[in-house]
C-alpha positions as CSV (number, residue, x, y, z in Angstrom):
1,X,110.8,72.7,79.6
2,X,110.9,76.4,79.2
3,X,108.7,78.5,81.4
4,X,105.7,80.4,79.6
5,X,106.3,83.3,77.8
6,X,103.4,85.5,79.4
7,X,105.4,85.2,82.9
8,X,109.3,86.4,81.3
9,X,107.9,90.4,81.7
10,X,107.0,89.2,85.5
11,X,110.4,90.1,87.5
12,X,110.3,92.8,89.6
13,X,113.3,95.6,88.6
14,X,115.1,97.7,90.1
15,X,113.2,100.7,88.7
16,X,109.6,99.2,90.7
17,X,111.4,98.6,94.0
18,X,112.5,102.2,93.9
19,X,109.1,103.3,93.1
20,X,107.6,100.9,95.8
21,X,109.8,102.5,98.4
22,X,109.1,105.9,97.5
23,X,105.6,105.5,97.6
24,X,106.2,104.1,100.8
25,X,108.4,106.6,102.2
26,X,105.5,109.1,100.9
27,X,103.0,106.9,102.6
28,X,104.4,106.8,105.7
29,X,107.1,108.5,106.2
30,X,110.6,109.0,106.6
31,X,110.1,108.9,111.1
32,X,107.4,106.1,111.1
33,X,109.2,103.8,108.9
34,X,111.5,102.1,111.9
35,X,109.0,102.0,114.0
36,X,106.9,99.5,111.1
37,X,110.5,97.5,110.5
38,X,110.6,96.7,114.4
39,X,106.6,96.0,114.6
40,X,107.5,93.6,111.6
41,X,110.4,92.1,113.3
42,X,108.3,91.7,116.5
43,X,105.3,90.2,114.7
44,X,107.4,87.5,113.0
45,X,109.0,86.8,115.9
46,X,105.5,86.3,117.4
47,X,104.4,83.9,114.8
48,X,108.0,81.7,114.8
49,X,107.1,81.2,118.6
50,X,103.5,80.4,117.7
51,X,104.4,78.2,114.9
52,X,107.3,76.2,117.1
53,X,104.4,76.1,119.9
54,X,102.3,74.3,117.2
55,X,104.9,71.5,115.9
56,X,106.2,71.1,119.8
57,X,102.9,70.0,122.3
58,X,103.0,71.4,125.3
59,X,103.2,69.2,128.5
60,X,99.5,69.8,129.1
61,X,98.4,69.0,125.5
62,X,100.3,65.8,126.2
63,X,98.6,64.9,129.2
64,X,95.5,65.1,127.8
65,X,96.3,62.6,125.1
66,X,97.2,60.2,128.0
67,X,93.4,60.9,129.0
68,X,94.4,63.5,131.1
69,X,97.1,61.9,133.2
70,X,100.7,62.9,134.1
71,X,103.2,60.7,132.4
72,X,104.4,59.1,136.0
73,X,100.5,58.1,136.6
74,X,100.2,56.9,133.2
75,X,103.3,54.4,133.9
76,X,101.7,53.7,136.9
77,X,98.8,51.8,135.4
């Protein structure tokens, strides 16, 4: 099936990243444009740790679904 012929124009060329970064660099410029790569880096960073937090329950979170007992008590009974 070919794709729609409304989206083939859609691609994004060389000639509109350039003009993206310069408006950018005009922006924000040329000094301040490190410190928004590391505050990127440091964001995603943030939000891997956040998302591995969500698909990994922490102890407490567990102990809770045990109606708020420890594992070794929950044996116990």
């Amino acid at each position: 099936m070919k794709p729609s012929p409304r989206f083939d124009n859609m691609a994004i060329g060389t000639t509109e990243i350039a003009i993206l970064v310069g408006a950018f660099v005009l922006l924000f410029g040329a000094r301040r444009i490190p410190d928004l790569a590391r505050a990127l880096g440091l964001a995603k960073g943030e939000y891997q740790k956040a998302v591995s937090e969500v698909a990994n329950p922490s102890s407490a979170e567990r102990d809770m679904d045990r109606g708020g007992m420890t594992e070794e008590v929950a044996e116990e009974k």
